[in-house]
Phi, psi and omega in degrees: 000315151344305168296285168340302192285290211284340179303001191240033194219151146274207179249020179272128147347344205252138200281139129310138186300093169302344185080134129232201222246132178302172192297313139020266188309329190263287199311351159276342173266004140293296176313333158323291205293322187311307182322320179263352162295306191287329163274354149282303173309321196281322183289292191295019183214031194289317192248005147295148177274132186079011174196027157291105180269353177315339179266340173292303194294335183268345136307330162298319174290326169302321191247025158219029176305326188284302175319292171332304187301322184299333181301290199327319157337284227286271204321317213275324168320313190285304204270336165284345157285316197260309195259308191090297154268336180246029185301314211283299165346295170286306158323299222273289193327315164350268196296298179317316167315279226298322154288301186325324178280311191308310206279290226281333147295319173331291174344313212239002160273103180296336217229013187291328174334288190312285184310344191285344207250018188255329169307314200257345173269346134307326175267326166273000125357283195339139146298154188264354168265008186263346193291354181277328166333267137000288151299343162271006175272298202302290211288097170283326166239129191263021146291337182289312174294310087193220188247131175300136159303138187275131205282157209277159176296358178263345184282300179321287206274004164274320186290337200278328181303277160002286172315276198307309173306001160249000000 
């Protein structure tokens, strides 16, 4: 897969227009990319000695299987909102970026192997009701992923309502 991803990405960041996404829909699609973080690392360090994640990532997958399907839920919702008859479509272009950057940092890390394992000992951290938290901490460019929708004025001005009582 690994070969596959990066022969088909450049090393630029830019998503397809993804639309964006409500806060929901972006904090699920964080979760992805951690998700997609983590299975690059479990691929590209599979056959390093001392630095094999398959049992992490297939632990990680274990203990957030439920969150993960609801992220996918939030995501397949969000591209079925903006595209429709072609959402599945538009998912898979998704995600495939979204591996491609991940496989492309790998790439250009000499030590990712090594660094993966601080990674994968944060993500099995995790509290499980904290994990969309956590991928947006874990997501440094939040290009990959693209932009949360600017919340509507009335939500602005009830959170500013909000803001001034306390």
């Amino acid at each position: 897969m690994c070969g596959v991803v990066a022969a088909s990405m450049t090393l630029a960041p830019v998503m397809a227009d993804a639309g964006c996404f409500t806060e929901p829909e972006w904090r699920a699609a964080h979760v992805k990319a951690l998700q997609l973080d983590l299975q690059v690392a479990a691929l590209e360090c599979a056959n390093v000695a001392g630095a094999s994640y398959t049992n992490e990532y297939n632990s990680f997958i274990a203990r957030f299987n439920d969150r993960l399907a609801a992220s996918g839920k939030l995501l397949r919702a969000h591209f079925q909102r903006l595209y429709h008859g072609s959402s599945e479509k538009e998912l898979d272009i998704f995600v495939t970026k979204v591996a491609n950057y991940a496989s492309d940092r790998s790439m250009q890390d000499m030590s990712f192997c090594a660094n993966s394992a601080a990674t994968f000992k944060d993500a099995l951290a995790i509290d499980t009701p904290h994990l969309e938290d956590a991928a947006l901490l874990h997501v440094v460019d939040h290009s990959q992923i693209g932009e949360e929708c600017p919340a509507a004025p009335a939500a602005k001005k009830s959170k500013k309502v909000a803001d001034a009582a306390k």
